[in-house]
C-alpha positions as CSV (number, residue, x, y, z in Angstrom):
1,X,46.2,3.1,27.1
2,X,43.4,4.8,25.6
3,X,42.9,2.4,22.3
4,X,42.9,-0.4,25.2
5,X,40.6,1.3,27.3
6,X,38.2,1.6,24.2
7,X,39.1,-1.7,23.0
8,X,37.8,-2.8,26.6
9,X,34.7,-0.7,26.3
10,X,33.6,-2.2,23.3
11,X,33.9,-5.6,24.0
12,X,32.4,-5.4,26.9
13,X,29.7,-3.8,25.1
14,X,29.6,-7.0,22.9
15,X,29.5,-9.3,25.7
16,X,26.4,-7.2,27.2
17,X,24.5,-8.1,24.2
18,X,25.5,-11.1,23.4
19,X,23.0,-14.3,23.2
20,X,21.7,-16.2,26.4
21,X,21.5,-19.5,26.9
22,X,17.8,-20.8,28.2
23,X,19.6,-23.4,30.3
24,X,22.9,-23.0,32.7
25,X,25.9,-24.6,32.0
26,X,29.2,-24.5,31.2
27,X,30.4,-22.3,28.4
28,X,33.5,-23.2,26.2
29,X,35.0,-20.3,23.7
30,X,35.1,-21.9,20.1
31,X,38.1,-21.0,17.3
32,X,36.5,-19.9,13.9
33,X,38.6,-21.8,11.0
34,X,40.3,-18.4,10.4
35,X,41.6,-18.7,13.6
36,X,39.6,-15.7,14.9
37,X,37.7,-16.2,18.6
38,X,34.0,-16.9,18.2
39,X,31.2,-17.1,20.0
40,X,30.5,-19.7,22.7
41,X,29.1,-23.3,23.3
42,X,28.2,-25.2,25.9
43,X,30.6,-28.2,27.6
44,X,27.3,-30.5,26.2
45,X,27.0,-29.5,22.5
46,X,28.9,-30.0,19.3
47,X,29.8,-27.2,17.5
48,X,32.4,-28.3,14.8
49,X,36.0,-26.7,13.9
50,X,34.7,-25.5,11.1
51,X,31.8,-23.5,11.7
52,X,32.4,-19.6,12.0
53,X,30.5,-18.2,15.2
54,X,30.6,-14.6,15.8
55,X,31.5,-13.4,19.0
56,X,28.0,-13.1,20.5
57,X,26.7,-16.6,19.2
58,X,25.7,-18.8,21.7
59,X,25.3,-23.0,21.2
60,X,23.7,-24.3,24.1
61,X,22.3,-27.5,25.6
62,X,23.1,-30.8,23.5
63,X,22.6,-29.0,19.9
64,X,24.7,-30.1,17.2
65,X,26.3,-27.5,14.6
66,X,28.2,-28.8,11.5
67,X,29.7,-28.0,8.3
68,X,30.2,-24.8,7.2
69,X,27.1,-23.4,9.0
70,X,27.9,-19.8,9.7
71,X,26.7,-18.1,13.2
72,X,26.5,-14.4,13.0
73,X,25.2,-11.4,15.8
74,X,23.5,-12.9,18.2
75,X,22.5,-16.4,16.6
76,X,21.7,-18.7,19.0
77,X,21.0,-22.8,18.6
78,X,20.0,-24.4,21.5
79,X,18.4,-27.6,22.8
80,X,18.4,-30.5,20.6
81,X,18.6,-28.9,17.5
82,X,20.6,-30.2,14.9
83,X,22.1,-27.4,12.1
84,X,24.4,-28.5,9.3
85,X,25.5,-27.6,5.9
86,X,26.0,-23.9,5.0
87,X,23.1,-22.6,7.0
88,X,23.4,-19.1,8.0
89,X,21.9,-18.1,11.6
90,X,22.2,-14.3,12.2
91,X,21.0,-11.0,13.6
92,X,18.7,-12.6,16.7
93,X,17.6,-15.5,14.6
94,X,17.0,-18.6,17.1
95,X,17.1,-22.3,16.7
96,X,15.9,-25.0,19.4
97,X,14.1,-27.4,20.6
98,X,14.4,-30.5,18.0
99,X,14.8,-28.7,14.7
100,X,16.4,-29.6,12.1
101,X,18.1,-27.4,9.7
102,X,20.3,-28.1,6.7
103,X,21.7,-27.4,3.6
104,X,21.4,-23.6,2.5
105,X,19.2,-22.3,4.9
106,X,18.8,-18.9,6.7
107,X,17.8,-18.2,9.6
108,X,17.4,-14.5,10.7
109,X,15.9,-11.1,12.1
110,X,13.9,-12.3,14.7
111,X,12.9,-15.4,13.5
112,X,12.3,-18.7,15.4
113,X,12.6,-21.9,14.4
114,X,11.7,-24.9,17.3
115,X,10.1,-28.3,18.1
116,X,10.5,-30.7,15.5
117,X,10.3,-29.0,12.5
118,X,12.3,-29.5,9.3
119,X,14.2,-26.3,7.4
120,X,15.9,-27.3,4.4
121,X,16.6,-26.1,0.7
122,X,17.2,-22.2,0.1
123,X,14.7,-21.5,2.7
124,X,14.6,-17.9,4.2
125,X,12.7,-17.3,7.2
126,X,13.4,-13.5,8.1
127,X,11.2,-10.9,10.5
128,X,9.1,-12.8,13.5
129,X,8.4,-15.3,11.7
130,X,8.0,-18.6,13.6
131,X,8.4,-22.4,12.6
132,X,7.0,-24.9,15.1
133,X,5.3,-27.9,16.1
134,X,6.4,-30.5,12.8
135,X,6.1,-27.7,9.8
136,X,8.6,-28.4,7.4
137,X,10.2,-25.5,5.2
138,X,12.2,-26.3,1.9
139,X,13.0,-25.3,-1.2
140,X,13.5,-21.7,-1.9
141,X,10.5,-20.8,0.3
142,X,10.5,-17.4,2.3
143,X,8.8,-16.0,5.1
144,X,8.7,-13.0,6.6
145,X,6.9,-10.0,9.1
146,X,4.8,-12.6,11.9
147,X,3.6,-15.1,9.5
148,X,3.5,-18.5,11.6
149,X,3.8,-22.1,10.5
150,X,2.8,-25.0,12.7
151,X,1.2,-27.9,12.9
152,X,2.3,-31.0,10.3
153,X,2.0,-27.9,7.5
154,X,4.2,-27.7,4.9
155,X,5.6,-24.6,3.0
156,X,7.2,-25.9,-0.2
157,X,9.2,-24.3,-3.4
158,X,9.2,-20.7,-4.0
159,X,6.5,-20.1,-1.9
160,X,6.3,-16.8,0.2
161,X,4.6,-16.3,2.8
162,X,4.0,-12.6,4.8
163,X,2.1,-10.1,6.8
164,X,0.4,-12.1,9.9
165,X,-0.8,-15.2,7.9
166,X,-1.0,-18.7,9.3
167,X,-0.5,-21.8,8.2
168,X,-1.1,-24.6,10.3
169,X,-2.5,-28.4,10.8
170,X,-1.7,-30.3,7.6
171,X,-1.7,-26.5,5.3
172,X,0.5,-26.9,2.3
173,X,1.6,-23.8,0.6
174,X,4.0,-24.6,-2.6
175,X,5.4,-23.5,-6.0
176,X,4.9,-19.7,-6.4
177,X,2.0,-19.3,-4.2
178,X,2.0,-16.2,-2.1
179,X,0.5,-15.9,1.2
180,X,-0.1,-12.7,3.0
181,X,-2.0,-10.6,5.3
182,X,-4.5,-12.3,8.3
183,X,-5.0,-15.1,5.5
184,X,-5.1,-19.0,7.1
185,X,-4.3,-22.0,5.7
186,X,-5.1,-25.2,7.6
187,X,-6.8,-28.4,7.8
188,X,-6.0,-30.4,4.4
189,X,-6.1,-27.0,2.3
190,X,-3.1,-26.3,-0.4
191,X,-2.3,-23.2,-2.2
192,X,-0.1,-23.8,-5.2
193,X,0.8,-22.6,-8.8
194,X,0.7,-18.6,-8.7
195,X,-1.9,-17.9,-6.3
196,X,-2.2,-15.5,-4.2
197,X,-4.4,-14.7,-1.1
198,X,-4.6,-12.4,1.2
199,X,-6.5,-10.3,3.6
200,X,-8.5,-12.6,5.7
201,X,-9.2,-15.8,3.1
202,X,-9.4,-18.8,4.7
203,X,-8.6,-22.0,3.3
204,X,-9.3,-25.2,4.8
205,X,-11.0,-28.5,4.7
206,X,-9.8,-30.0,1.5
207,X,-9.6,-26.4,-0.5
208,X,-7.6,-26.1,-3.2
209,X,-6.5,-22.5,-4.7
210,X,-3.8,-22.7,-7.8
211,X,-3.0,-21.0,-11.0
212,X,-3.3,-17.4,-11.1
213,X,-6.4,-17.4,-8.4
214,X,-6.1,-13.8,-6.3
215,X,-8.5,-14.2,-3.7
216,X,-8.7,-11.1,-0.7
217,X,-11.1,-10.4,1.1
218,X,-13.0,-12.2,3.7
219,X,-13.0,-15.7,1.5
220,X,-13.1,-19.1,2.6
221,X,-12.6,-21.8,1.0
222,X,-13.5,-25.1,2.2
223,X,-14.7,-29.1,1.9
224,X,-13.5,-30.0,-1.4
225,X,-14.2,-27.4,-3.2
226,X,-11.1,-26.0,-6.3
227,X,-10.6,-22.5,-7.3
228,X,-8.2,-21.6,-10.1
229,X,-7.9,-19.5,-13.2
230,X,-7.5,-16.3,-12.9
231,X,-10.8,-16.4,-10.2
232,X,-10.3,-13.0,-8.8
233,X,-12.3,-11.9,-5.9
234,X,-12.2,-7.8,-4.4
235,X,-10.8,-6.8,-0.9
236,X,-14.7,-6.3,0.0
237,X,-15.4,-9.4,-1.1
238,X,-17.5,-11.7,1.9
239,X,-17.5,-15.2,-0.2
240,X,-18.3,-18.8,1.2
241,X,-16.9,-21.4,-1.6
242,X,-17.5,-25.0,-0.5
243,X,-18.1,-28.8,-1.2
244,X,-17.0,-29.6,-4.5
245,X,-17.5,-26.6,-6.1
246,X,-15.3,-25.7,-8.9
247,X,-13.9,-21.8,-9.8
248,X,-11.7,-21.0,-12.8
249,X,-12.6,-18.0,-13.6
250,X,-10.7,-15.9,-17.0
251,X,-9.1,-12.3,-16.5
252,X,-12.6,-11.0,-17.1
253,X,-14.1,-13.0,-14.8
254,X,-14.9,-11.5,-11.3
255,X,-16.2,-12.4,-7.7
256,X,-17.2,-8.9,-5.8
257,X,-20.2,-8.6,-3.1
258,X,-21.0,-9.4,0.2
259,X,-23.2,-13.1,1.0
260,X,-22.3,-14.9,-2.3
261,X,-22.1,-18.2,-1.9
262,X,-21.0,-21.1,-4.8
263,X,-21.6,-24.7,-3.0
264,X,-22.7,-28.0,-3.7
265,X,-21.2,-29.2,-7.5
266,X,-21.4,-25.8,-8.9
267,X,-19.0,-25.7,-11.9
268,X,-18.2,-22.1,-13.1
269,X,-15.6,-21.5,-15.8
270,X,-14.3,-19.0,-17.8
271,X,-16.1,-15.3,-18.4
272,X,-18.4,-15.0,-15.1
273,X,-19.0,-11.8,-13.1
274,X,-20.2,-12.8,-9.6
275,X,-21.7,-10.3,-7.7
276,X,-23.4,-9.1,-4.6
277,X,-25.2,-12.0,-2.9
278,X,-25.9,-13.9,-5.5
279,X,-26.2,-17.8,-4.9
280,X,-24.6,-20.9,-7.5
281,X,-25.2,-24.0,-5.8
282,X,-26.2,-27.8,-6.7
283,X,-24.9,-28.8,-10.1
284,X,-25.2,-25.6,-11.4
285,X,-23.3,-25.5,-14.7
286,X,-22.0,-21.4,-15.4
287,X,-19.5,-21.3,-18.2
288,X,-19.1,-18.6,-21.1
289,X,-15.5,-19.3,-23.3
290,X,-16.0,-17.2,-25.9
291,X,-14.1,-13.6,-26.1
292,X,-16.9,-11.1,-25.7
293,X,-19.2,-13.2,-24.3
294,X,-19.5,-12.5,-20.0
295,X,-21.9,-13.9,-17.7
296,X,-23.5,-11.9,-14.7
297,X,-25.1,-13.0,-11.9
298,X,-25.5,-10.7,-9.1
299,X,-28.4,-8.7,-6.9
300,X,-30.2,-11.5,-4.8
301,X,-29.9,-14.2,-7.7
302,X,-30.0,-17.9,-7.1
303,X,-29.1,-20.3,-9.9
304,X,-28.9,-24.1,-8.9
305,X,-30.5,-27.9,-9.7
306,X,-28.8,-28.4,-13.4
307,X,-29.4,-25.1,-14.8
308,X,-27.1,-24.2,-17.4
309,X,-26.2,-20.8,-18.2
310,X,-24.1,-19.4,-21.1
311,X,-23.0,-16.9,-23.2
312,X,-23.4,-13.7,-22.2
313,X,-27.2,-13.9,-19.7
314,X,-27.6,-12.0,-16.8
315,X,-29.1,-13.7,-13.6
316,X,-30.3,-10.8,-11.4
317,X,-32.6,-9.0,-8.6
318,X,-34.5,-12.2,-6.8
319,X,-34.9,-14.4,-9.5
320,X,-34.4,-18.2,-9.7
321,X,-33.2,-20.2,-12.3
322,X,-32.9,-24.4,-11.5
323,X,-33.9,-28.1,-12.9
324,X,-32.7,-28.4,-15.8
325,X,-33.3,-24.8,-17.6
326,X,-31.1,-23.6,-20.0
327,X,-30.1,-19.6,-20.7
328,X,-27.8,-18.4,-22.8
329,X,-26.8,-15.8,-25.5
330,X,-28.1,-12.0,-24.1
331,X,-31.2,-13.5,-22.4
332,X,-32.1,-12.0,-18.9
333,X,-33.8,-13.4,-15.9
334,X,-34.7,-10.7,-13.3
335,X,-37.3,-9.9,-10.8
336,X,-38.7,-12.3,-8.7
337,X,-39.3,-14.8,-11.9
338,X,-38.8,-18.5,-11.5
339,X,-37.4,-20.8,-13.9
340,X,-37.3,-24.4,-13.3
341,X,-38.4,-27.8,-15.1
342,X,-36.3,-27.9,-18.3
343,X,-37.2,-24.4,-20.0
344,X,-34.8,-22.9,-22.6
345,X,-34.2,-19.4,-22.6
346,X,-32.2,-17.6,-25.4
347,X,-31.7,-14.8,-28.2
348,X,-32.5,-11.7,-26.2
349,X,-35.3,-13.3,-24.2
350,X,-36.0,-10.4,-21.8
351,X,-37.8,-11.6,-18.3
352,X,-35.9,-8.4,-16.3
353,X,-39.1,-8.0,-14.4
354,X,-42.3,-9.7,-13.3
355,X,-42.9,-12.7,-10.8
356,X,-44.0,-15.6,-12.8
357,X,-43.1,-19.3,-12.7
358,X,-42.0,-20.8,-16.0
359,X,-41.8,-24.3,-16.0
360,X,-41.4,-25.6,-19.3
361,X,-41.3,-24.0,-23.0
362,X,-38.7,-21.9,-25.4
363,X,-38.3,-18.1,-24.8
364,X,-36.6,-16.5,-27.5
365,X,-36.0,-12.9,-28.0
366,X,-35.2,-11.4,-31.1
């Protein structure tokens, strides 16, 4: 008597916590494949013989369930949602609306998955993370914590996305990319390759972050403007990259202030340091390759027009270099000096103070 009074108590204990249907209707108990007594479906839905539904699982509405989809804890599929293969739904993971989910999916924690979307592959969408709208997630993708996908966005391959990011409209996160913290993803923007971003980047318009980019920070990047490399930018960072500017920074390259701002057909490569509010805009060329060799431009600089800057110069304070200048090897521009017109300045050419307006000529220090 006592083993069936506890027996009693414990399933009733179940049944108190098991999964609810949104909708009334009228529920049907469904026979595992081992024979065991699973969950429960409604009279409307299709919930195959050989699907394994634990005792607390709920299929509801018209929903579909195939294969050898396996229904654990509290999963519940509701709706029109169709779920096939050997997707696993468990702990309070919920599917509805019109999803579709196949092949190797899971589904889990607290997770929601609903409207039209599309979960395929290996995908693993744990925590509070929500799917919805017409996202699609495939591939070995994973999300976790309250990360959100929505929108016609698209999170593709190994891609992993945490914290509270977002990625929404027509977003595309793929490959290795890693998404995390308050970071956004929307309008046409794609982060792909191994990069990662963080914090509160923003990447939108026609952006485009790949490689081994690791951009944190308050970052956006936006129009059509490409960052790659290994661009790296500092959790203090406040950076506005747009247009069609183009990033691809080495491992000794660095973006770290607060108002820098790289727009228009800027083209920076390789070893730059980027610092405090300094300005790259036009069709700025910046590009230092060889090992030693690094490029500053920091304080209040401004370097635009066709300037091209090399080797290892320093841009600094409120200077301005544009046109069609040229500075390279250890030269350095400071103060409030102007260079513009199609000046050269090389060796060890030192203009680190003084306000004077250069427009023409060669300036080479020994």
């Amino acid at each position: 008597m006592k083993t069936l009074f506890f027996m009693t108590i414990i399933f009733a204990t179940l049944s108190s916590h098991a999964a609810i249907c949104t909708n009334a209707g009228t529920l049907l108990p469904h026979t595992n494949p081992d024979g065991s007594t699973g969950g429960q479906y409604h009279d409307t839905a299709t919930v195959a013989a050989s699907v394994y539904m634990d005792v607390n699982a709920r299929v509801c509405d018209t929903a579909v369930v195939t294969g050898d989809v396996v229904l654990r804890d509290d999963a519940l599929v509701e709706g029109n949602a169709s779920v096939s293969g050997d997707v696993q739904v468990f702990d309070n993971g919920k599917i509805h609306g019109n999803a579709f989910v196949s092949e190797f999916a899971q589904i889990h924690d607290n997770a929601l998955v609903y409207d039209d979307v599309v979960v395929k592959g290996s995908a693993d969408i744990g925590g509070s993370a929500q799917v919805y709208q017409n996202a699609v997630v495939e591939g070995n993708a994973h999300l976790s914590e309250t990360t959100i996908v929505r929108g016609t966005s698209q999170v593709l391959g190994s891609a992993r996305l945490s914290g509270s990011s977002i990625i929404e409209e027509n977003g595309r996160v793929s490959s290795n990319a890693k998404v995390s913290g308050s970071a956004v993803v929307k309008g046409n923007g794609h982060v792909t390759s191994a990069a990662q971003i963080r914090d509160n980047v923003v990447i939108q318009g026609n952006g485009f972050v790949a490689e081994g980019a690791n951009l944190s920070g308050t970052v956006t990047v936006t129009g059509d403007a490409a960052v790659g490399g290994f661009t790296t930018t500092t959790p203090t960072t406040v950076a506005y990259i747009g247009d069609k500017a183009f990033v691809i920074l080495s491992k000794n390259g660095l973006i770290d202030g607060i108002g820098i701002s790289i727009s228009g057909k800027a083209y920076i490569d390789s070893n730059v340091v980027i610092k405090d509010s300094a300005k790259i805009y036009g069709s700025a060329y910046v590009s230092s390759y060889d090992v030693g060799e690094l490029i500053t431009i920091q304080n209040n600089a401004k370097v635009f027009g066709e300037a091209n800057i090399g080797g290892s110069a320093t841009i600094q304070d409120s200077a301005q270099v544009s046109g069609q200048v040229n500075v390279y090897e250890n030269a350095i521009i400071g103060g409030t000096n102007v260079f513009t017109g199609d000046a050269i300045v090389r060796g060890s050419a030192d203009f680190s103070t003084g306000s004077t307006t250069y427009t023409t000529g060669l300036y080479f220090g020994l």
